[in-house]
C-alpha positions in Angstrom: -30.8 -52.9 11.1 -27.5 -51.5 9.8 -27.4 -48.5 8.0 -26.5 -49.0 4.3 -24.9 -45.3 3.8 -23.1 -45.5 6.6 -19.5 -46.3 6.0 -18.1 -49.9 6.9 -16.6 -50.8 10.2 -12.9 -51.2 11.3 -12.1 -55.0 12.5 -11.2 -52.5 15.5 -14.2 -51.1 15.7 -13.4 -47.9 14.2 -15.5 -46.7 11.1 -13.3 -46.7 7.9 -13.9 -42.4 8.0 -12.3 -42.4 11.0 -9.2 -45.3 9.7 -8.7 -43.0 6.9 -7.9 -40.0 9.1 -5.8 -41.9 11.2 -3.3 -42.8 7.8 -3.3 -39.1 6.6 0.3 -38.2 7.0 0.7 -35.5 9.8 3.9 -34.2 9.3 2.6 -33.8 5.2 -0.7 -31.7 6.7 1.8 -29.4 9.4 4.2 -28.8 6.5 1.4 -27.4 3.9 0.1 -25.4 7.1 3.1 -23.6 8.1 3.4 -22.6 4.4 0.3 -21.3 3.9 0.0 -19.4 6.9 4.1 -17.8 6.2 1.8 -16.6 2.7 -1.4 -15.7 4.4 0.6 -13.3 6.9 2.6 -11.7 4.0 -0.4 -10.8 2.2 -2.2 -9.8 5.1 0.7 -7.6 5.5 0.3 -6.0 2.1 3.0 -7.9 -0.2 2.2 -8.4 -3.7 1.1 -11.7 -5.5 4.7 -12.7 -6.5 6.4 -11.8 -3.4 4.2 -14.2 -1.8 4.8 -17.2 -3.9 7.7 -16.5 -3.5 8.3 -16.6 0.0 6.1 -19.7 -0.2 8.0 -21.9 -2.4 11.1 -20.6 -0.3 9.5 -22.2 2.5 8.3 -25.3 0.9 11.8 -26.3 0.0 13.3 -25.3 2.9 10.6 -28.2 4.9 10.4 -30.6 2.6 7.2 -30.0 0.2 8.0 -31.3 -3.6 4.9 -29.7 -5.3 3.3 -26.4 -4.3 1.2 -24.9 -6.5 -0.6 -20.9 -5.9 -3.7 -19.2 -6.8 -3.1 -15.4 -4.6 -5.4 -12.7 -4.9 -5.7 -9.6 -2.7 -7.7 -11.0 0.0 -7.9 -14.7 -0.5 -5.4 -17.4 -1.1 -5.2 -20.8 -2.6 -2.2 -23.4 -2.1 -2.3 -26.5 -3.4 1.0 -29.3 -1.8 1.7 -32.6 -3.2 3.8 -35.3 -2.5 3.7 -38.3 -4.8 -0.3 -39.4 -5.1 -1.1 -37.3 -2.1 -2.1 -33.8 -2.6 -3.7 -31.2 0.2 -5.4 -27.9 -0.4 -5.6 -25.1 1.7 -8.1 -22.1 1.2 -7.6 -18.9 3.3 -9.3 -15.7 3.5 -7.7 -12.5 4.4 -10.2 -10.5 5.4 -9.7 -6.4 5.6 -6.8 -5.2 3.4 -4.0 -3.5 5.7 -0.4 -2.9 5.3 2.3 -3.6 7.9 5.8 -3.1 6.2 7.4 -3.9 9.6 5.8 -7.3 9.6 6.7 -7.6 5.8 10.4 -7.0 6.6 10.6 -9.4 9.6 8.8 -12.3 7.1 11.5 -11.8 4.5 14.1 -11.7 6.5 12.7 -15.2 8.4 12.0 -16.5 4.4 15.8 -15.3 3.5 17.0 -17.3 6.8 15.1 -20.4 5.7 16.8 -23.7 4.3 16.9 -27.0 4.8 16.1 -29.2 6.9 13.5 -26.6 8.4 10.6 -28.7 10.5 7.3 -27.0 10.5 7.0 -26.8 13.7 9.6 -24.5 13.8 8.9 -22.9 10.8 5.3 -22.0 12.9 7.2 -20.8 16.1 9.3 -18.2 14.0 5.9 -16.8 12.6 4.4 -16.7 16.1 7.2 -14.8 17.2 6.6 -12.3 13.9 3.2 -12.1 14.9 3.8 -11.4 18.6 5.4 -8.2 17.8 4.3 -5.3 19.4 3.4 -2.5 16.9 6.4 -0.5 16.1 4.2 3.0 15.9 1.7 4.4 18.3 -1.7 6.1 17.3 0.3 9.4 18.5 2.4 9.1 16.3 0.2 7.4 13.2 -1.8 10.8 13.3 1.1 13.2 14.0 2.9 11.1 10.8 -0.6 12.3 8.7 -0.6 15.7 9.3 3.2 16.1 8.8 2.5 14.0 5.4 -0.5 16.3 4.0 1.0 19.4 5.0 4.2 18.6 3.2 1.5 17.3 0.7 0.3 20.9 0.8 3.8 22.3 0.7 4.3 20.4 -2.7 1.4 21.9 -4.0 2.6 25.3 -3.6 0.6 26.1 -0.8 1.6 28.8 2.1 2.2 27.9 5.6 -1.1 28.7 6.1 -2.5 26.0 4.1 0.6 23.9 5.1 -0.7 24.1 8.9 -4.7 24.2 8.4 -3.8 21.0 6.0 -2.2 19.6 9.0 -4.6 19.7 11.4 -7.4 18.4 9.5 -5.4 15.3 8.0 -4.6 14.6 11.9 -7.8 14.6 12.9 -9.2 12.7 9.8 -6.7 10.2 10.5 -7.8 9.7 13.7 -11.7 9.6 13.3 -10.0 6.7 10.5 -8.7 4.9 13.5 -11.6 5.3 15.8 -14.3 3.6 12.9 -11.4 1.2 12.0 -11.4 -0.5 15.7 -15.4 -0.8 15.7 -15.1 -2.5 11.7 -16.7 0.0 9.9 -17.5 -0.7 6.0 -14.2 0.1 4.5 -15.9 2.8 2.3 -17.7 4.6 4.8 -15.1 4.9 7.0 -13.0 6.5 4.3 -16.1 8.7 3.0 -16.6 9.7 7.2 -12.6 10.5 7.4 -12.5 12.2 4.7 -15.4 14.4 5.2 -14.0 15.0 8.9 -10.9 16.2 7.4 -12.5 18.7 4.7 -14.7 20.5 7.3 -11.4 20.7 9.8 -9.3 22.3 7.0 -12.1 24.8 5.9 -12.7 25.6 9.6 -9.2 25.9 10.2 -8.7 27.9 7.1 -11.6 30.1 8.1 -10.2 30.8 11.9 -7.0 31.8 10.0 -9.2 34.4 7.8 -10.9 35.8 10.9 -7.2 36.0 12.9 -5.8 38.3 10.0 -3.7 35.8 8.2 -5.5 34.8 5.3 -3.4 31.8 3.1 -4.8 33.3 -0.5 -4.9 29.4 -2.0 -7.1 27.8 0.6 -8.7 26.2 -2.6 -6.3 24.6 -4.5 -5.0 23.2 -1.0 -8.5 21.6 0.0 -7.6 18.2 -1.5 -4.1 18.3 0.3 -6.3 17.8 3.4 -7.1 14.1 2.6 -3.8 12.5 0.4 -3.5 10.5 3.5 -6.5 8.6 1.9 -4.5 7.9 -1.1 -4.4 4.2 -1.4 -0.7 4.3 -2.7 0.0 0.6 -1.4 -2.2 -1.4 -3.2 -2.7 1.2 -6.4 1.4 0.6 -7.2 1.6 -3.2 -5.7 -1.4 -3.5 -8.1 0.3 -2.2 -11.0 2.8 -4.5 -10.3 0.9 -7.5 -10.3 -0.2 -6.6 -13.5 3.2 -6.6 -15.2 3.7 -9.9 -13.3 0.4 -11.5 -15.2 -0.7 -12.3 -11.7 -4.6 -10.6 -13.2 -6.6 -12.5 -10.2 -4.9 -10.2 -7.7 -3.5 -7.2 -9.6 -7.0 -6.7 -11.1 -8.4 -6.8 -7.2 -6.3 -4.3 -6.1 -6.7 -1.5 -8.8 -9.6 -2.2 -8.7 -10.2 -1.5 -4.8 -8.2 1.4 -4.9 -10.1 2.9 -7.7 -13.1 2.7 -5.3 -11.5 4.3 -2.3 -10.3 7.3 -4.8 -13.8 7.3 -5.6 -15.4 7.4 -2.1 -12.8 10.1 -1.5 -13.6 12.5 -4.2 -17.1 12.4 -3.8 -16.4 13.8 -0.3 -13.9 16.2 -2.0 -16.9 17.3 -4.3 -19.5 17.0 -1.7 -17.9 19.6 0.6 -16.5 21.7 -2.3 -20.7 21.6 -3.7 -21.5 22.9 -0.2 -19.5 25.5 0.7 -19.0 26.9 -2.9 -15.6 26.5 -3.4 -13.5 25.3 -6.3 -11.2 22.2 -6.3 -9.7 22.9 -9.4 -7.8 25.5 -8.7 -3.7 25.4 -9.0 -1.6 27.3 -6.8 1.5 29.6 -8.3 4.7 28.5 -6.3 5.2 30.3 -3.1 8.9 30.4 -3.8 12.1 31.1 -6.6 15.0 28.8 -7.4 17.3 27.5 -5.7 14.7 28.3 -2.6 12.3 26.2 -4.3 14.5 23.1 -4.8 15.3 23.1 -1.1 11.7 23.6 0.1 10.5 20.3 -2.5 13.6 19.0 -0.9 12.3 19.4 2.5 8.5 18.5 1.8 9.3 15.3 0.3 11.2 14.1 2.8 8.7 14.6 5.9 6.0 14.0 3.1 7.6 10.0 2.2 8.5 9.7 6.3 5.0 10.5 7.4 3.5 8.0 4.5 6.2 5.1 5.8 5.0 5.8 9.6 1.4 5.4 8.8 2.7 2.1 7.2 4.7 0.6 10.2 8.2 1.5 8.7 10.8 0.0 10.7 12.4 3.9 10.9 15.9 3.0 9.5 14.0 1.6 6.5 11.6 4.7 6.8 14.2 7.3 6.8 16.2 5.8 3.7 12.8 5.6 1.7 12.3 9.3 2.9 15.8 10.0 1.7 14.9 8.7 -2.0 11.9 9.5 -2.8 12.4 13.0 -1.8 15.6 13.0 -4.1 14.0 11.6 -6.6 10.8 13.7 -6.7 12.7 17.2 -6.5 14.6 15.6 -9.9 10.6 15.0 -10.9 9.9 18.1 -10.0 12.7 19.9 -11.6 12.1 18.2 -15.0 8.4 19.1 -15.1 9.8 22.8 -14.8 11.9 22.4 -17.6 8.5 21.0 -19.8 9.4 17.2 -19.7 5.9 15.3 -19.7 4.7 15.2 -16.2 4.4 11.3 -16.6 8.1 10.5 -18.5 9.1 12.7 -15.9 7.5 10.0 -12.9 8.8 7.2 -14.9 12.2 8.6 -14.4 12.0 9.2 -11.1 10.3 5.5 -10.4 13.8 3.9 -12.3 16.3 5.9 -9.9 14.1 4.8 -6.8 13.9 1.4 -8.0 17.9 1.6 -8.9 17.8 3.1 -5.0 16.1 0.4 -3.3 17.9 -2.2 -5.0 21.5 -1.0 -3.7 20.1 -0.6 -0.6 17.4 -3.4 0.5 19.7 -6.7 0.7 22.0 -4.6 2.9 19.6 -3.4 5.3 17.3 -7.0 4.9 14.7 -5.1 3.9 11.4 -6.1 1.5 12.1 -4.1 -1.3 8.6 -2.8 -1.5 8.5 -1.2 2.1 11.1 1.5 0.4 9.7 2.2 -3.3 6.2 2.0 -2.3 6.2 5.2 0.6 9.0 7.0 -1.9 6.9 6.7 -4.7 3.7 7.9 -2.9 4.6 11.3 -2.6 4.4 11.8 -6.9 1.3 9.9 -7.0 -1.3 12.7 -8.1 -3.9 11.8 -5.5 -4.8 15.7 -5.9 -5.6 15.6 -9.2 -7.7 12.4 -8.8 -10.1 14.0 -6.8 -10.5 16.7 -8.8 -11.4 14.2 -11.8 -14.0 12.7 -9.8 -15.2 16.5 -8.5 -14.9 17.3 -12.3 -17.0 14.3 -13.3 -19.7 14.9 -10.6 -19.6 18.8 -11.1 -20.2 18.1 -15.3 -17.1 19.8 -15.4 -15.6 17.5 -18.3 -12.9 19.2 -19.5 -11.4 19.5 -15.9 -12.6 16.1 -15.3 -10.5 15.0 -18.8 -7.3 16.8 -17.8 -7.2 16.2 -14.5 -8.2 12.0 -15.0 -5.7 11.1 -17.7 -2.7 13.2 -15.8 -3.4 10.8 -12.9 -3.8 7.9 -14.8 -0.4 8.2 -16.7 1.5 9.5 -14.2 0.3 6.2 -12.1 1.0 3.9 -15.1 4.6 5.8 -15.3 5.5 4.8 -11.8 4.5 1.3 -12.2 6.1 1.2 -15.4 9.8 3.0 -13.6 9.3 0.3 -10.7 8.8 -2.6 -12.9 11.9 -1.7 -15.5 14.0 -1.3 -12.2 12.8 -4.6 -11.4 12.9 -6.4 -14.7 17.4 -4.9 -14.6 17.8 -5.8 -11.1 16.2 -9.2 -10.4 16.3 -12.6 -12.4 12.7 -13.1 -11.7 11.1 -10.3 -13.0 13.0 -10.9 -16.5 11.8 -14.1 -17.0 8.3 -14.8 -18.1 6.1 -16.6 -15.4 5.4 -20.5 -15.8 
C-alpha cells in the first residue's frame, strides 16, 4: 500500500521533491551565494550595516541579480534575491565579532573592481583568494602594537615615563593572555574581564618594582586605567554610532549595545582591582610638560597611540600610518582647544569633521575602506578612561564621579559619531539621502 503523504511519482521514476530540485535554476542559487558570502565576509570583518549592502548590491548587479533585498545586523545576516516569480533566501550567522581592516580593504577594492558581466563563480574565486591571505601582523607584533598604544594612551593622560612604561608592559601582557583565551573560544566577556584583570595586577606590580628601584612615577593612579584602553571597543562603539544615523537600528543597536557590555566587564575589573589594593581611579594627572613641549609630546603619543590601535586591527601599514598621521593631528587640535576651554565634546566633534575631511581626500586614492582610517584615528579621543571610571564610580557609590565621568564619555562618543557622520553626509551622495 502506497503512502498517501508521500509525494507523487515522476513518470521517470523520480519523486516530484526530487523533479522540483532538479528545475531550480543553478546559476540563480550560485549567484545569490556568492553575494551573500562577499556580505557575510565584510561583516565578519567589522564593516558597518550600510557598507555591506552596499558592497552587496554592487555585486548583485555586477552578476546579474535584479532584486536583492537586506536585513544586516552585527552578527547575522539576511538576503533575500529575486528574479521574476522566483525568489531565494539566505540566512547566515557570523559568529564572534572581530575586526580585520586588511581583509575590509581587499573586499572593497574586489567590490570597486566588480561590473558586469561578472559570473559567480568567479566572483567566489576572488573571495577565496581574499580569504586565503595570510595575516598581515604577527602576535609579536599584535602585543608590541598594545603596549606602544596604552603607554601613549598613558602619555595622553599626562602620565610620566614611569607610568608610560609600567602601562606598557601590562597592556602587552593583557593582550596576550587576550590572545591565548581567544584561540581556546573563551566567553567573550570573560576573556575581557581575565585580560583585563591580567593587565591591572601587571601595571600595579610593575608600578610597585619601580617604587622599590627608587623611581617612583607620582601618578600611578590616575594612569591605572591607561593599562587596559586596549580593551576599548572603539570599532563597533563608532561603526555603531554610525549605523544609527544610517536608521540601520537592527545592527547599530547590536553594536552599542555589545560594546556597552565590554566597557562594562572592563570597569568592573578596573573597580575590582582598584577595591583591592585601595587605590583611586579617579584621580587626574597635572601635565608632565609646558607649551610648545606639550604639543609635540600629544603630537608624538597620538601618533604611536592611533598606529598601535590600527596594528591590533590588521591595518595594511600604508593605510595604518596615514590614519596615525590624522588622528594624531587632529587630536593635538582636540587637545589644544580643550586647553583653551572649548567643550571637551564640540571640541571631538571638530576633530571627528577634519578626520572625516582627511579620510575622504585620501581613501579612493589609496583604495582604501574609509572606515579602516577614521575608526583607529578616532580611537585615540574616545574617553575609554573616563568610562571606567563611571562604572568604578557607580560600583564605588561614588555618584558624583560616576555623573561626571559617564556623561563626559557619552558626549564626547556621540561628538565623534556626530563629526564622522557630517563628514559623511558632505562627502558622499549616500549618506545625504534618506534610506528607502
Amino acid at each position: 500500500m502506497t503512502d498517501p503523504s508521500a509525494p507523487p511519482a515522476d513518470p521517470s521514476g523520480e519523486s516530484s521533491h526530487t523533479a522540483e530540485l532538479r528545475l531550480e535554476p543553478v546559476q540563480f542559487i550560485a549567484r545569490t551565494d556568492a553575494v551573500v558570502r562577499l556580505g557575510s565576509m565584510m561583516l565578519g570583518a567589522g564593516a558597518s550595516a550600510a557598507r555591506v549592502r552596499d558592497s552587496m548590491h554592487r555585486a548583485a548587479e555586477a552578476v546579474g541579480i535584479a532584486q536583492l533585498h537586506t536585513r544586516i545586523g552585527m552578527t547575522d545576516l539576511v538576503a533575500t534575491t529575486g528574479r521574476g516569480q522566483m525568489f531565494r533566501t539566505r540566512v547566515v550567522e557570523i559568529g564572534r565579532p572581530a575586526v580585520d581592516a586588511d581583509r575590509l580593504t581587499h573586499l572593497k577594492r574586489l567590490t570597486n573592481d566588480l561590473a558586469p558581466p561578472t559570473t559567480a563563480a568567479s566572483l567566489q574565486e576572488r573571495l577565496d583568494a581574499v580569504e586565503q591571505r595570510a595575516r598581515r601582523v604577527a602576535d609579536p607584533v599584535k602585543i608590541l602594537a598594545a603596549a606602544l598604544a596604552c603607554a601613549a594612551f598613558a602619555l595622553l593622560n599626562n602620565g610620566g615615563w614611569q607610568e608610560c612604561l609600567a602601562v606598557g608592559i601590562a597592556a602587552g601582557l593583557g593582550q596576550w593572555v587576550r590572545m591565548l583565551l581567544g584561540r581556546i573560544h573563551v566567553n567573550e566577556f570573560l576573556l575581557v574581564f581575565t585580560s583585563a584583570l591580567v593587565a591591572l595586577g601587571v601595571y600595579l606590580a610593575a608600578a610597585g618594582l619601580l617604587d622599590l628601584a627608587g623611581v617612583p612615577g607620582g601618578q600611578h593612579d590616575a594612569a591605572l586605567t591607561s593599562a587596559v584602553l586596549y580593551l576599548v571597543p572603539g570599532f563597533p562603539l563608532v561603526t555603531g554610532a554610525l549605523d544609527l544615523a544610517r536608521l540601520d537600528l537592527n545592527a547599530g543597536i547590536a553594536r552599542v549595545v555589545y560594546a556597552c557590555l565590554i566597557l562594562l566587564a572592563t570597569g568592573t575589573a578596573v573597580w575590582g582591582t582598584a577595591a583591592l589594593v585601595g587605590v583611586s581611579v579617579s584621580q587626574t594627572a597635572a601635565p608632565a610638560f609646558d607649551e610648545p613641549v606639550l604639543s609635540i609630546v600629544r603630537l608624538i603619543a597620538g601618533f604611536i597611540g592611533v598606529l598601535g590601535f590600527a596594528a591590533l586591527f590588521a591595518t595594511p601599514w600604508a593605510i595604518a600610518l596615514v590614519a596615525a598621521t590624522l588622528g594624531a593631528i587632529a587630536n593635538v587640535a582636540r587637545l589644544a582647544l580643550v586647553d583653551a576651554g572649548t567643550m571637551p565634546a564640540v571640541a571631538a566633534a571638530v576633530a571627528a569633521i577634519a578626520v572625516g575631511f582627511g579620510a575622504f581626500f585620501v581613501s579612493d586614492r589609496m583604495r582604501a575602506a574609509r572606515v579602516t582610517l577614521t575608526v583607529p584615528a578616532v580611537l585615540i579621543m574616545v574617553p575609554g578612561a573616563a568610562a571606567y571610571r563611571s562604572i568604578a564610580g557607580v560600583i564605588d557609590g561614588d555618584t558624583l564621579a560616576a555623573i561626571q565621568n559617564g556623561v563626559q564619555a557619552v558626549f564626547v562618543v556621540v561628538a565623534l559619531a556626530i563629526g564622522l557622520t557630517v563628514s559623511r553626509v558632505l562627502t558622499e551622495r549616500e549618506w545625504s539621502r534618506r534610506r528607502g
